[in-house]
C-alpha positions in Angstrom: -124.1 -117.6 -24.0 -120.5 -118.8 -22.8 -118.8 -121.4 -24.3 -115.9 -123.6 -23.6 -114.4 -126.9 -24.2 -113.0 -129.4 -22.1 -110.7 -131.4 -23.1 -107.6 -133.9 -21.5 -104.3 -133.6 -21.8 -104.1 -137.0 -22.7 -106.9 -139.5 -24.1 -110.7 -138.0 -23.6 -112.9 -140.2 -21.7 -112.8 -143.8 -21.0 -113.7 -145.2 -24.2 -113.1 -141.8 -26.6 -109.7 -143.1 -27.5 -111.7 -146.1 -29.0 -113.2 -144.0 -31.6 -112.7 -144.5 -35.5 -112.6 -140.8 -35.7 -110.3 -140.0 -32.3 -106.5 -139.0 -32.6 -104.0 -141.2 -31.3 -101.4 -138.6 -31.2 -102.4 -137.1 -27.7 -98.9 -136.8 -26.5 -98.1 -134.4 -29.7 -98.0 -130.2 -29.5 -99.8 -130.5 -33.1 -102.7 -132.5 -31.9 -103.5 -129.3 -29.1 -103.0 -127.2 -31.6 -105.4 -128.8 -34.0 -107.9 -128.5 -31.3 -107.2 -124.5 -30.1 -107.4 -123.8 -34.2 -111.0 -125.3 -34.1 -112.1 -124.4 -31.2 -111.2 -120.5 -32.2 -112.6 -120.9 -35.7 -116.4 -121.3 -33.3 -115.4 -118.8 -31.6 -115.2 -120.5 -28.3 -114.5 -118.4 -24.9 -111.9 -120.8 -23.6 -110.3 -124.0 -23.1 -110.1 -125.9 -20.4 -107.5 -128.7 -19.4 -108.5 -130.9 -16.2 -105.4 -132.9 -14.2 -105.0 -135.0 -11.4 -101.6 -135.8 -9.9 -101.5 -139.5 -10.1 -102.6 -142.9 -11.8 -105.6 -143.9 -10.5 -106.1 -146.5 -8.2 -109.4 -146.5 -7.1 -110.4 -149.8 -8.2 -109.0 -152.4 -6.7 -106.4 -150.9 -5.1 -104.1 -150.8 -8.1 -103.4 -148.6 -10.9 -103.7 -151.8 -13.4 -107.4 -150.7 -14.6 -106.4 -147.1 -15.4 -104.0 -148.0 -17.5 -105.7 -150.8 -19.3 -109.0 -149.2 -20.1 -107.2 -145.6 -20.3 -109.1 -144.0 -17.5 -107.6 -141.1 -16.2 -104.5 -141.7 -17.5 -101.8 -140.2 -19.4 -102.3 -136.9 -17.9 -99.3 -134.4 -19.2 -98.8 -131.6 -17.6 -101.7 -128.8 -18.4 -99.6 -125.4 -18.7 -97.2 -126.3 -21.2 -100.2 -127.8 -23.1 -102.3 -124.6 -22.7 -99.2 -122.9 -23.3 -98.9 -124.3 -26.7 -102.3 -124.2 -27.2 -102.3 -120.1 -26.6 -99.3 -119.9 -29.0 -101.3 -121.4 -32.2 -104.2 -119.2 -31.3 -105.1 -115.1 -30.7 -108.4 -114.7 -29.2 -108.8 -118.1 -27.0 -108.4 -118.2 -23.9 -107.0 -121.0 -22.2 -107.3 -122.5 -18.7 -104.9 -125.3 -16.5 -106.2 -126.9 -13.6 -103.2 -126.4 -10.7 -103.9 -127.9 -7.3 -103.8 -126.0 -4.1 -102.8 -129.5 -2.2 -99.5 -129.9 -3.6 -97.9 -126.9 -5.3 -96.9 -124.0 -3.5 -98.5 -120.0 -3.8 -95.6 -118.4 -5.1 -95.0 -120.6 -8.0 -98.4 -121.0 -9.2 -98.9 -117.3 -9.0 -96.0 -116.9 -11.3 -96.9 -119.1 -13.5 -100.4 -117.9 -14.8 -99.1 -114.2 -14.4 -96.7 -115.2 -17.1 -99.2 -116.9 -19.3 -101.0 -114.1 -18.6 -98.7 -111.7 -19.6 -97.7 -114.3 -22.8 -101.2 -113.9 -24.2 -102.3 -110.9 -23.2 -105.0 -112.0 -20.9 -106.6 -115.0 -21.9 -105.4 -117.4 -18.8 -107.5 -118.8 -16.2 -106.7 -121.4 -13.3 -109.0 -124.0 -12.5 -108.5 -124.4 -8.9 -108.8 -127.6 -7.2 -107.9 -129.1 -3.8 -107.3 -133.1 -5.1 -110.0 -135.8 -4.6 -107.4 -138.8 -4.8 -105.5 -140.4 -2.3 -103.0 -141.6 -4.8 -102.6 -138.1 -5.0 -102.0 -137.8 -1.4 -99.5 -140.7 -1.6 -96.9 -139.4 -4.8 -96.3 -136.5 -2.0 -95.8 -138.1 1.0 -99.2 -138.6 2.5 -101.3 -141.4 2.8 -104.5 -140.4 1.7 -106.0 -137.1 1.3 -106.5 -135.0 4.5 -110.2 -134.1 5.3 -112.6 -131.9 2.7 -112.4 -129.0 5.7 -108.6 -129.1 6.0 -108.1 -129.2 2.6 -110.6 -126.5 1.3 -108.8 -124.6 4.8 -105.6 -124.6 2.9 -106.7 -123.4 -0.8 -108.3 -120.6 1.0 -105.4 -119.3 2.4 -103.5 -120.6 -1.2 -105.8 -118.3 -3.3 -105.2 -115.2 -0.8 -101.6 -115.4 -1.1 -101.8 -116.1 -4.7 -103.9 -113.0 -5.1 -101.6 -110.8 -3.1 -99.1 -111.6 -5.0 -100.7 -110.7 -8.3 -101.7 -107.5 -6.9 -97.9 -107.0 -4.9 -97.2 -104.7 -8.2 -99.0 -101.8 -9.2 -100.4 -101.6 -13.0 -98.4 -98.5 -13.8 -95.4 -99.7 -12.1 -92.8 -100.1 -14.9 -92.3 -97.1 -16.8 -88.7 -98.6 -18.9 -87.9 -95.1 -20.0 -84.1 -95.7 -22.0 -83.3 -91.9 -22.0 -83.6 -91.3 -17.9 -82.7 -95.1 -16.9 -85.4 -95.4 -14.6 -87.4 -98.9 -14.9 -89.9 -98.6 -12.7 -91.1 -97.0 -9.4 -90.4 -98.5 -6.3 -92.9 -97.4 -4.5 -95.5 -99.0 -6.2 -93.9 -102.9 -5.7 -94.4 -104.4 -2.3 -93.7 -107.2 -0.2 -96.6 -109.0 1.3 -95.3 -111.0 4.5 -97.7 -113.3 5.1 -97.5 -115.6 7.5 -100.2 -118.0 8.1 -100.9 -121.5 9.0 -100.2 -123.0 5.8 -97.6 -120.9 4.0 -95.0 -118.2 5.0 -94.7 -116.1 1.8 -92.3 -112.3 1.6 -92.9 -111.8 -1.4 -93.4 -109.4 -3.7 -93.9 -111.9 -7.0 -91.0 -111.7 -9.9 -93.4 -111.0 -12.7 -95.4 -107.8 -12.8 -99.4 -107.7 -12.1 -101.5 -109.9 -14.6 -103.1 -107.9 -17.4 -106.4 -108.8 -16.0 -105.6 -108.4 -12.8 -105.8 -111.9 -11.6 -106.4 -114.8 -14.1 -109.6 -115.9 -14.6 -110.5 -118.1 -11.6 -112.7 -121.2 -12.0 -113.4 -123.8 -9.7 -116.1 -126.9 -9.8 -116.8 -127.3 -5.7 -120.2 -129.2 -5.2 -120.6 -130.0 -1.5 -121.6 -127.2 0.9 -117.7 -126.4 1.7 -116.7 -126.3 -2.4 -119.9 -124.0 -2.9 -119.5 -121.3 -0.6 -115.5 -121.6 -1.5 -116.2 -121.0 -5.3 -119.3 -118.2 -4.3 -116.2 -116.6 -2.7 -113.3 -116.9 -5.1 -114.6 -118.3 -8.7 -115.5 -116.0 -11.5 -116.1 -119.3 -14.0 -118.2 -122.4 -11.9 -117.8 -126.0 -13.6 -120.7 -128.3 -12.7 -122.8 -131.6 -13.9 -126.0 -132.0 -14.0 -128.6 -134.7 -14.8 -131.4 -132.9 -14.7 -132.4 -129.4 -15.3 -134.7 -129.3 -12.3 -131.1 -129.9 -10.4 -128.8 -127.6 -12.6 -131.3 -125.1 -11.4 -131.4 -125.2 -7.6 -127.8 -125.7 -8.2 -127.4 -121.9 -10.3 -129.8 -120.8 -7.8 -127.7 -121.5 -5.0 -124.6 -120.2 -5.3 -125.7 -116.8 -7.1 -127.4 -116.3 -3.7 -124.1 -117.2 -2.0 -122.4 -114.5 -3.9 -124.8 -112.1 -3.2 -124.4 -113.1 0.2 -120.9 -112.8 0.0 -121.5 -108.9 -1.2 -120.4 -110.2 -5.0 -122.7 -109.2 -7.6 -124.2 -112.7 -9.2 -124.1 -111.7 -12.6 -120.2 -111.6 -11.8 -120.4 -115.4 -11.1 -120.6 -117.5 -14.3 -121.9 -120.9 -14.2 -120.9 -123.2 -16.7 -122.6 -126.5 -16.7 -120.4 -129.9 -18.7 -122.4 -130.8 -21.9 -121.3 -133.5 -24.1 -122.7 -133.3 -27.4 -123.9 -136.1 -30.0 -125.4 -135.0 -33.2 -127.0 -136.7 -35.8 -129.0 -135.5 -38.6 -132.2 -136.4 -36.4 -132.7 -138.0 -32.5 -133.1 -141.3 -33.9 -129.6 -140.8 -35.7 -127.7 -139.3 -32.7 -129.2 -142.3 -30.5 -127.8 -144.7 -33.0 -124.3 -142.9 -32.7 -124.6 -142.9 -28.7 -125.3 -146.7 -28.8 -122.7 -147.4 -31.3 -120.0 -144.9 -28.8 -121.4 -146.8 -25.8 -120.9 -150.3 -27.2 -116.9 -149.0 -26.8 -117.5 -148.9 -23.2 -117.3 -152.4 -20.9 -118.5 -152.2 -17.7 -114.9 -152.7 -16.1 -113.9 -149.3 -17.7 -116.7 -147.4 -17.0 -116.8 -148.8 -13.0 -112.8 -147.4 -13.2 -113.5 -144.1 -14.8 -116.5 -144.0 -11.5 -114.0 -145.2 -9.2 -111.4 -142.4 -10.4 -113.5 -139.8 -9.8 -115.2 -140.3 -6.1 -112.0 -142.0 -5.1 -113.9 -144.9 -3.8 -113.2 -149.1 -4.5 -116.2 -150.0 -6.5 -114.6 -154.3 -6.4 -116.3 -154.5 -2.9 -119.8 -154.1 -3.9 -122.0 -156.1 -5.9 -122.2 -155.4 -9.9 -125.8 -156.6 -9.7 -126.6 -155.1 -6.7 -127.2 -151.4 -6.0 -124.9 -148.7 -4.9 -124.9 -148.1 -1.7 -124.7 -144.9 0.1 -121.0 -143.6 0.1 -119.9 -141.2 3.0 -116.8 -139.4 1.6 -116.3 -139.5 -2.5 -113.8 -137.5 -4.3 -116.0 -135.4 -6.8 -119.2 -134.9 -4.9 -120.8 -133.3 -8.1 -120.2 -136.1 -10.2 -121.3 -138.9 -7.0 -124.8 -137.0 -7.0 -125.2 -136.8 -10.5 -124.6 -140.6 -10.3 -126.8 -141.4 -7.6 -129.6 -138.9 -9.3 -129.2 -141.3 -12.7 -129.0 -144.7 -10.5 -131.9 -143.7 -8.4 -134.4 -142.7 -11.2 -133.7 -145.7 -13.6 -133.3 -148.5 -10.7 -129.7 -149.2 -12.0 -127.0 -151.7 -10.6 -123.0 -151.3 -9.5 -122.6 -152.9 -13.0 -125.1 -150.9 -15.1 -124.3 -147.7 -13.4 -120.4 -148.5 -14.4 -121.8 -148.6 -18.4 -123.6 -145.6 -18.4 -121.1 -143.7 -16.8 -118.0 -144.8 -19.3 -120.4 -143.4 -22.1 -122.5 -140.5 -20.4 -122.9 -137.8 -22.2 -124.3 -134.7 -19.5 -126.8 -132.2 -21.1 -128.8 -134.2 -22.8 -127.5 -132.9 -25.7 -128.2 -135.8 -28.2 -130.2 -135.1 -31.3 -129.7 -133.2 -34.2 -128.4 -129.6 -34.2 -131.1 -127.8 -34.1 -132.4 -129.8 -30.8 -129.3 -129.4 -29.3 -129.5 -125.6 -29.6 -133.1 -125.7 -28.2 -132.1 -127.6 -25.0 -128.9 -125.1 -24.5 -131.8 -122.1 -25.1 -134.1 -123.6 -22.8 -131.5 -124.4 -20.1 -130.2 -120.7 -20.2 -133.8 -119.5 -20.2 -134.4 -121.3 -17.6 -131.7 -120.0 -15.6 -129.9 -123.0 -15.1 -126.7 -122.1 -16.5 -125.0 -119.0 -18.1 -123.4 -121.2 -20.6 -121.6 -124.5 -21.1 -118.7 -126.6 -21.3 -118.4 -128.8 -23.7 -116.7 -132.1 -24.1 -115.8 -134.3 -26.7 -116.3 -137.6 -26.7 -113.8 -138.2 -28.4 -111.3 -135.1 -30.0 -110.5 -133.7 -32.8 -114.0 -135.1 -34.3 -116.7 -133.9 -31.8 -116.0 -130.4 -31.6 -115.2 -130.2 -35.5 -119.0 -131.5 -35.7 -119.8 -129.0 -33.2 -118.1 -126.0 -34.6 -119.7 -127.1 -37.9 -123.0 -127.6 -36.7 -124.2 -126.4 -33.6 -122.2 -123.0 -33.1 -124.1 -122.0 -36.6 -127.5 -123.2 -35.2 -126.9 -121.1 -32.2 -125.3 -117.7 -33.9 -128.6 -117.9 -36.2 -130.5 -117.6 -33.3 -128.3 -115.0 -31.6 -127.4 -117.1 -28.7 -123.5 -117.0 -29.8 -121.3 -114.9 -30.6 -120.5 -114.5 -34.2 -116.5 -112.8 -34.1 -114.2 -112.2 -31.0 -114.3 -108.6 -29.0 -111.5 -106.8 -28.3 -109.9 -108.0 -24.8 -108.9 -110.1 -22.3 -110.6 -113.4 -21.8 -112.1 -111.6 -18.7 -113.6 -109.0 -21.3 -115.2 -111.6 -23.8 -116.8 -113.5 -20.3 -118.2 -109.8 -19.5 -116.1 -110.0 -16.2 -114.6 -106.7 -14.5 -110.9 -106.6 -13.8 -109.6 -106.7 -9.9 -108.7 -103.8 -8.5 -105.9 -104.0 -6.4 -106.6 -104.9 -2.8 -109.9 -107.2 -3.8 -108.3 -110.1 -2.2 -109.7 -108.7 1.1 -113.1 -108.8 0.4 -113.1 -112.4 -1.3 -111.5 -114.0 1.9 -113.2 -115.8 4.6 
């Protein structure tokens, strides 16, 4: 199976910060590196940075609760961190989310073509089209246009992007001192697009990606998002709260690949885990409990309101949650409304167990955790997982320690690196040149 870690650039989770084990020196290069050091000695496939352009202020219309209870906030810039994070490490990949709202093509395309190049293939871009509207507003908008317009736009985002990486030819510098020719000519051109979000000449400054393009990922849950990421994502990031869900879910967009004349297997789907172990379930319960008694409802109702971009203050805390129209992260507002739905929960007890969820089920002891990742694999609801901490360095050191053995005794995992680029170790073919035409709309 595939395995990767998520992890902020900045304090994990609402209430992670809160732990007697968690750093407290998340705006440090050595704390990253601490982490890319552990998570290559379990041999993990790649890391896995999140962002968001803003402070939050989805709850009550001001950026106060964010900061207070640390919920979505500090966010430091993801490529230098995965930057850093590549430089302490040789075999991990590493992965920045970069949104398609507010950055440009060109730069963007650069940019992971020279991390690319920088580690030999281990970069991937975790595209994203902002679910915020205090995104919207730090760039001149105020709020976020429409899901339709905005997934219109990355569309057109990733097919200048890819043109660009593919406006060189592999064997297009040849550097040869003696003769004092660089590189061939011929083999570099401009792309001229001109469409109804960007005008881009081109061709890019930096020579085509060793893998071609960067490992593209992408998390889209409503009908738009999936057929997008069927298109365009080799990595899919989802949440789940049930495996009977995280399998229609793996069913669905494999067909939509295979739809959209991709082979599935080609399509990676990597459900969000969060791990607690204990030296028995009873144990790891007690060590949820204790994590959740971090968690006030305040923080976990702003964490909630962060991510479907909705003011949770108008509704009731002892009432239910009502339907919502148009969240931010539809993944995470069904996972909610899955949860809320099953165990009869209110506005207020919804906000608790969502500051301290932990997706995957994956609380027990090691050997339990590695039968529900067998059985969720087996099951075909995911190809691997993403894992997150809550709270870093300590969770994945108990992870690395515990549950990556459990799972190389069985032969689930991996037991050293391959040769490669990150696209290699995820068993994903390289682009050819040109495949930007068949993976547009």
């Amino acid at each position: 199976m595939i395995l990767a870690a998520f992890l902020n650039a900045g304090v994990q989770g609402t209430a992670g910060w809160r732990h007697r084990d968690a750093s407290p020196a998340f705006l440090t290069a050595a704390h990253y590196v601490r982490i890319a050091k552990v998570l290559e000695e379990g041999k993990f496939h790649f890391a896995f940075v999140p962002d968001a352009l803003s402070v939050p202020r989805s709850l009550g219309n001001s950026f106060a609760p964010a900061v207070k209870w640390g919920s979505g906030t500090p966010r430091l810039d993801p490529v230098p961190v995965i930057s850093v994070m590549a430089a302490a490490t040789t075999h991990l990949g590493v992965a920045a989310t970069v949104s398609t709202g507010y950055h440009e093509p060109y730069n963007v395309a650069r940019e992971f073509a020279t991390i690319d190049h920088l580690t030999g293939g281990r970069s991937g871009w975790n595209v994203v089209t902002s679910f915020q509207d205090a995104e919207a507003q730090n760039f001149g908008e105020p709020k976020l246009p429409p899901r339709p317009q905005r997934y219109a736009r990355a569309e057109e985002f990733l097919e200048v992007a890819t043109r660009l990486w593919d406006s060189w030819a592999d064997d297009t510098i040849i550097a040869d001192q003696e003769s004092g020719v660089f590189g061939k000519p011929e083999n570099v051109e401009a792309i001229d697009h001109d469409g109804e979000h960007f005008r881009v000449q081109g061709p890019l400054s930096v020579p085509r990606p060793p893998q071609g393009y960067p490992v593209i990922i992408q998390a889209g849950a409503s009908e738009s998002g999936r057929d997008f990421a069927a298109r365009w994502a080799d990595v899919i990031f989802c949440s789940h709260e049930s495996l009977e869900s995280a399998i229609a879910f793996y069913a669905d967009v494999k067909a939509r690949a295979a739809a959209h004349g991709r082979d599935p297997d080609q399509v990676k789907i990597l459900p969000a885990a969060t791990p607690v172990i204990g030296v028995d379930t009873k144990d790891a319960l007690a060590k949820h409990e204790a994590f959740a008694e971090l968690v006030s409802v305040e923080a976990g109702l702003s964490r909630l309101a962060y991510h479907v971009n909705v003011d949770l203050t108008k509704y009731d805390v002892d009432g239910p949650l009502p339907t919502l129209e148009e969240v931010g992260v539809e993944g995470h507002y069904r996972e909610v409304v899955e949860f809320a739905e099953r165990e009869k929960l209110t506005v207020g007890q919804i906000g608790r167990w969502y500051g301290a969820r932990t997706e995957g089920s994956l609380v027990g002891s090691a050997a339990g955790i590695a039968d529900t990742m067998e059985q969720w694999v087996d099951a075909r609801a995911a190809d691997g997982f993403i894992i997150q901490a809550t709270h870093v360095p300590g969770s994945f050191d108990e992870f690395v320690a515990e549950v990556v053995p459990e799972l190389q005794r069985r032969r689930l995992f991996r037991t050293e690196y391959e040769d490669g680029t990150l696209r290699d170790n995820l068993g994903l073919t390289r682009p050819q040149r040109g495949e930007w035409k068949a993976r547009r709309r």
